[in-house]
C-alpha positions, -999 to +999 in steps of 0.1 A: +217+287-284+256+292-279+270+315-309+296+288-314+272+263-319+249+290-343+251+283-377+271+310-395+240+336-409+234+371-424+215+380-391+240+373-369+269+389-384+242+417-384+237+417-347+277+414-337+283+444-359+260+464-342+278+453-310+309+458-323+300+497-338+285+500-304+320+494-285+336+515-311+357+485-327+360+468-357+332+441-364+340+409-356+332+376-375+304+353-366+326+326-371+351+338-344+350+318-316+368+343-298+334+368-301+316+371-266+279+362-265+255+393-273+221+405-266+198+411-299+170+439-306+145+435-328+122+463-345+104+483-322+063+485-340+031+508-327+005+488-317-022+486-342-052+492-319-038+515-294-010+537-307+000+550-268+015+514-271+045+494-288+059+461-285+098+447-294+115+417-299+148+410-274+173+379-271+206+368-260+229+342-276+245+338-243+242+301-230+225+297-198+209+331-202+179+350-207+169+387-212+161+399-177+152+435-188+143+456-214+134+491-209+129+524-236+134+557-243+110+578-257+124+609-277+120+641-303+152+649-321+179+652-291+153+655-264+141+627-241+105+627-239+099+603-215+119+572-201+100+535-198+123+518-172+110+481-180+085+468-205+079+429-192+075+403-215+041+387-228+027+358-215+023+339-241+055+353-259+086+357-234+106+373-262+083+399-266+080+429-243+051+454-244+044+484-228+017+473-207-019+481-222-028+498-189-005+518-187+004+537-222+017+565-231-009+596-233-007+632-235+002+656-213-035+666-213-048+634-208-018+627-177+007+617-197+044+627-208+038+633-244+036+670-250+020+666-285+006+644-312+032+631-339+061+604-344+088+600-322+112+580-318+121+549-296+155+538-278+157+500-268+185+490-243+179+450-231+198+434-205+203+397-202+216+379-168+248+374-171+254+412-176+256+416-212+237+447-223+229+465-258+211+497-266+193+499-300+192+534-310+162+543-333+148+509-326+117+521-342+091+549-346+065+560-323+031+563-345+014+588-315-010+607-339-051+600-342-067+572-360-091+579-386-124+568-383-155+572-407-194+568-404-212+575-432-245+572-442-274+581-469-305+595-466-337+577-479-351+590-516-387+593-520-407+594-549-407+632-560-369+639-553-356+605-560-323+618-546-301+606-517-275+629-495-243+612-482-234+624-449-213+616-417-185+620-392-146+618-393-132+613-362-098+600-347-089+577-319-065+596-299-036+574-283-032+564-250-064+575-239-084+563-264-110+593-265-128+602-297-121+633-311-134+649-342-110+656-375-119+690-385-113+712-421-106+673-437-119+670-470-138+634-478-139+622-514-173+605-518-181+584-553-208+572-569-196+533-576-223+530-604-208+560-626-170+552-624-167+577-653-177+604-630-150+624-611-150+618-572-170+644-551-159+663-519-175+673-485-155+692-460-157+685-423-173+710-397-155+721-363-174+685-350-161+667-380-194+661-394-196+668-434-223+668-458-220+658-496-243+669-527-271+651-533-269+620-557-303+625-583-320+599-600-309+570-569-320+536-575-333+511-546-298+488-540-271+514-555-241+518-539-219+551-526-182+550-511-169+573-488-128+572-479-102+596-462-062+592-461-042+611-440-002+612-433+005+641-407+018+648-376-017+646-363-030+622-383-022+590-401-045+562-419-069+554-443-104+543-438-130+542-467-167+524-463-194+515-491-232+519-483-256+508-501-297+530-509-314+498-495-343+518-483-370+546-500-399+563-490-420+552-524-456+564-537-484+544-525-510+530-552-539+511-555-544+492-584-580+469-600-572+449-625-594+420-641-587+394-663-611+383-698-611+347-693-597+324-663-581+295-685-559+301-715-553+275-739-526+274-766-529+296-790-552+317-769-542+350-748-554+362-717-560+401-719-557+418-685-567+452-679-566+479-650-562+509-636-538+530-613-554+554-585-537+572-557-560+568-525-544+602-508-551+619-538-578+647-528-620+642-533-634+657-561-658+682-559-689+666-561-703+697-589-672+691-605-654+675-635-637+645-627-601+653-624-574+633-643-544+627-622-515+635-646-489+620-626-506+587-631-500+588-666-466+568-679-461+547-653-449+512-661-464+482-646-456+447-654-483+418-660-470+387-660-478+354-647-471+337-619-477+311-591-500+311-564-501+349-563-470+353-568-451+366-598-430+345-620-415+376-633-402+357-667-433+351-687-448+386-690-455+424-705-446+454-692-468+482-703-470+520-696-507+538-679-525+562-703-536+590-696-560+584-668-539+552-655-552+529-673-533+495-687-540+464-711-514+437-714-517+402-731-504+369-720-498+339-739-501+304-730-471+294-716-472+256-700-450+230-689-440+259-656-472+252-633-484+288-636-521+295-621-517+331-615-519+365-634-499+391-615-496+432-619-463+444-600-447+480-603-418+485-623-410+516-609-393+508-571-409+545-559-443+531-565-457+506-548-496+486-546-486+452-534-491+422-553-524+423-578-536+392-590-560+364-603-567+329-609-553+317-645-554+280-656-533+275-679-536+239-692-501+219-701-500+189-723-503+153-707-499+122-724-516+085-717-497+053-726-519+023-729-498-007-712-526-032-715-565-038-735-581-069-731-620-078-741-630-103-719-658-135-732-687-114-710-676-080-729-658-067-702-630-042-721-601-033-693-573-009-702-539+001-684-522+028-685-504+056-673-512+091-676-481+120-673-470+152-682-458+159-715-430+182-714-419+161-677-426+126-678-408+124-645-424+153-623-434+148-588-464+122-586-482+148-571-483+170-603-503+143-622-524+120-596-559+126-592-564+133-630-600+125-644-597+095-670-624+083-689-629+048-709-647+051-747-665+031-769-669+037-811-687+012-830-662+027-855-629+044-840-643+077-856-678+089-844-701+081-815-676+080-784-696+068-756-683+069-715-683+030-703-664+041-674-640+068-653-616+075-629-585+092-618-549+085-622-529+069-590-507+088-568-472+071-584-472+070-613-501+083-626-512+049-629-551+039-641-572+006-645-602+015-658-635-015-672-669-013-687-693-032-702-697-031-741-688-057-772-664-054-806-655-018-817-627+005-809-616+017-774-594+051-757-589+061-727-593+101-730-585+128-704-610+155-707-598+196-703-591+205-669-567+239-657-538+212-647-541+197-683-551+199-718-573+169-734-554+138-747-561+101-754-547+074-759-544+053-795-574+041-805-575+003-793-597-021-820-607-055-799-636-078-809-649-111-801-679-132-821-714-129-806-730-162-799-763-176-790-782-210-790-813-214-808-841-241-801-833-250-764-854-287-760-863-305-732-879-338-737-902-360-738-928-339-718-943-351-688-912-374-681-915-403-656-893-398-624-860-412-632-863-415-671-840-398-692-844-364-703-828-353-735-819-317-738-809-301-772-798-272-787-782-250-813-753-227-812-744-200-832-720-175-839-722-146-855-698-137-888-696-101-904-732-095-898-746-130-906-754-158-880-740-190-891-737-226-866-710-232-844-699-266-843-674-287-824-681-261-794-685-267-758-714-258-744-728-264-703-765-271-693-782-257-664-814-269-643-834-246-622-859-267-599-897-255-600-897-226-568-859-222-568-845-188-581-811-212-582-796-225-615-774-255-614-749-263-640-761-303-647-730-311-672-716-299-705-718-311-738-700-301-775-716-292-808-716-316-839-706-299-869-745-286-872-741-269-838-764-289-822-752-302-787-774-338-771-772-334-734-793-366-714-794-368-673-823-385-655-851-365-644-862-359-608-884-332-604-899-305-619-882-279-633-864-255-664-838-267-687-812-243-706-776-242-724-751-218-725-719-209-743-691-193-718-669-184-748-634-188-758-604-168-770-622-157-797-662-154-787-682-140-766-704-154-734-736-167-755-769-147-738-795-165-721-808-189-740-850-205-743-858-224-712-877-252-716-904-264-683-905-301-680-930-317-658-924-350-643-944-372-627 
């Protein structure tokens, strides 16, 4: 852009000053529209990742025109290191220019004009093309001393020293050439980032940079240790710091039996585990000799708790320390509603190690039946709905409660003398059951029995009844009978009250016929009871054969049983 058509700014009156003390005159305003067009220079930076490198900004305010070359001057003090006669511009960046990144400055050792390490610094002169030149004295510093660079590591603890020894290398990326050379007679400060309290620790580095630190006691498995350097010299300048973290040990390898007293726990029960610790690379006794007691075995801490499918839960448990002669006992309550089927021994201790110990454990949660339906049917059929769940999750997956053993009970009195009529198991969603059997007035559950998915429950205690019936004095007459006369059947129904039998009148009943060498009965008709109970029933005979009646029941009664036949012969 023109500088008459620039908006008036800070950074230009800036840059026409500098031209201005440059030509030894006065500055002159930005708002002049007298004041030639100038070239600008920006600040001249050290590349980050190579310092034998640097990059500056360069522009021209002239119309039409564009900065055709921009070239540097390297210096110490007075004296003129080396000269750059053109940086070119990036590519992606054309007011940019950068020394080019294949050619950097190096050492004079590694080829190069720089005699030694430290900061110098850099002359900018930028041309445009129209002419118009400016040289930017002290355009920026030269950062040519070594980059710091840490590795650091730890070494592994093990069971008897439990201690861990911070070690490493500090070396520095020379410029230009890139080569790594080591930092030598540097002192690293190494801390311990659990124990903030604790002053910072030093290790000095060798004539190959390597140090060595004091060894951290008492390390636990995951701990964490930082190591940092800071340096501002002619040599060298940076900081660099890393954390590592003790995320491996050599531990103590253990076997471990343990057994448990009992392989279902119910509430207010406890399952007592028991076991002991041995050390397999411990040496053979002598075989004249007294057993020997392994001391070391003695306090260690193991925790029992339970857990699923083998695996430990790790919240429901005990931790408990070895005797003497490594032995343990913990107790476990019963803990349900969290699927747990498994008792598990893990070491506390991260410097021992046995692996996984463990056992089946049922451990029996609460379930609860709802009763949705109960219905007695006329031929004593009793037929209860439900559904059967968990108690403390009503909504857990249908696999955690399908396939449930359910049972249908009888009790003449809802108290004593439960009897099975029928069983079954609960449906996959949602725990749904239908379950029938044969029996007659009384009271009725459906009852889950123990099992190591769930305790024993039942449902309320259902009361249905109906009235027995029967019919008395089944009659078929006269006897022999003439083909096609009438035959009159009779009989009389009954029904049973409390515990006495008293008639049943106004009743339906139906009348059957079973021909001589049929095995067939045929419903002839129906008939109702007078207020006697007796039902008339006449149909015209025409062959031989049985008579009989039958009550099917009603809302309130029972199917009557079989009834007398009566044989009539005709002829």
């Amino acid at each position: 852009m023109r500088s008459d058509l620039r908006p008036s700014s800070v950074s230009t009156l800036a840059a026409l000053t500098v031209l201005a003390l440059a030509a030894g005159a006065a500055p002159a305003l930005a708002e002049d529209p007298a004041t030639p067009a100038t070239v600008g220079i920006g600040r001249a930076t050290t590349d980050t990742y190579d310092r034998g490198s640097f990059s500056v900004s360069a522009w021209t305010d002239a119309a039409q025109a564009k900065v055709t070359t921009v070239s540097a001057k390297i210096r110490k003090g007075d004296t003129v290191v080396t000269e750059i006669p053109e940086l070119p511009p990036l590519s992606y960046n054309p007011s940019v220019f950068r020394l080019p990144a294949a050619t950097p400055l190096k050492l004079t050792e590694d080829g190069g004009a720089i005699p030694e390490l430290g900061t110098y610094a850099i002359d900018i002169t930028a041309t445009d093309s129209l002419g118009n030149t400016l040289t930017r004295t002290d355009a920026g510093t030269l950062d040519f001393t070594l980059k710091p660079q840490l590795d650091f590591g730890l070494t592994a603890p093990d069971w008897k020293s439990r201690s861990s020894v911070p070690s490493g290398m500090l070396l520095g990326i020379q410029p230009g050439s890139g080569d790594i050379v080591p930092i030598t007679g540097r002192d690293i400060t190494l801390r311990r980032l659990a124990d903030d309290t604790a002053p910072a620790r030093t290790a000095t580095t060798d004539d190959q940079g390597t140090y060595t630190g004091e060894a951290y006691t008492d390390v636990k498995l995951g701990e964490e240790f930082r190591v940092s350097y800071s340096e501002n010299s002619a040599q060298v300048h940076g900081s660099v710091g890393y954390t590592r973290s003790v995320y491996t040990l050599t531990p103590r390898t253990l076997k471990v039996s343990a057994k448990a007293d009992r392989t279902r726990v119910l509430p207010g029960q406890k399952v007592t585990v028991t076991g002991t610790l041995t050390d397999p690379n411990a040496p053979d006794q002598p075989a004249e000799g007294t057993p020997r007691v392994d001391t070391s075995l003695a306090g260690q801490q193991v925790r029992v708790s339970l857990g699923i499918d083998g695996r430990t839960d790790g919240f429901v448990g005990q931790t408990v320390t070895t005797g003497a002669d490594g032995t343990f006992t913990a107790q476990l309550p019963h803990v349900p509603g969290l699927r747990l089927n498994t008792w598990v021994v893990t070491p506390v201790d991260p410097y021992l190690t046995f692996g996984d110990v463990s056992g089946p454990l049922a451990i029996p949660e609460e379930g609860r039946i709802s009763l949705a339906s109960a219905t007695l049917g006329a031929d004593g059929k009793a037929t209860m709905t439900g559904s059967f769940r968990s108690w403390y999750n009503p909504w857990k997956s249908r696999w955690d409660t399908s396939g449930q053993k359910l049972v249908l009970e009888y009790s003449a009195d809802g108290r004593t003398g439960w009897r099975t009529l029928a069983s079954g198991t609960s449906a996959t969603y949602p725990g749904f059951y239908v379950l029938s059997g044969k029996s007659t007035s009384g009271y009725y559950r459906v009852r889950h029995p123990l099992s190591d998915r769930f305790l024993e429950s039942s449902t309320i205690i259902w009361g249905m009844g109906r009235s027995a019936t029967k019919i008395l004095a089944v009659n078929a007459s006269p006897e022999p009978v003439r083909k096609g006369a009438t035959v009159t059947v009779t009989g009389r129904l009954q029904h049973q009250i409390g515990t006495t039998w008293k008639n049943y009148g106004n009743a339906p009943v139906t009348v059957w016929f079973k021909a001589k060498g049929s095995n067939t009965w045929k419903q002839l008709g129906s008939a109702r009871t007078d207020s006697t109970g007796v039902a008339t029933f006449k149909k015209a005979s025409t062959v031989d054969g049985w008579y009989t009646m039958r009550h099917s029941g009603d809302g309130t009664h029972f199917n009557s049983s079989y009834a007398y036949e009566d044989y009539v012969d005709v002829r």
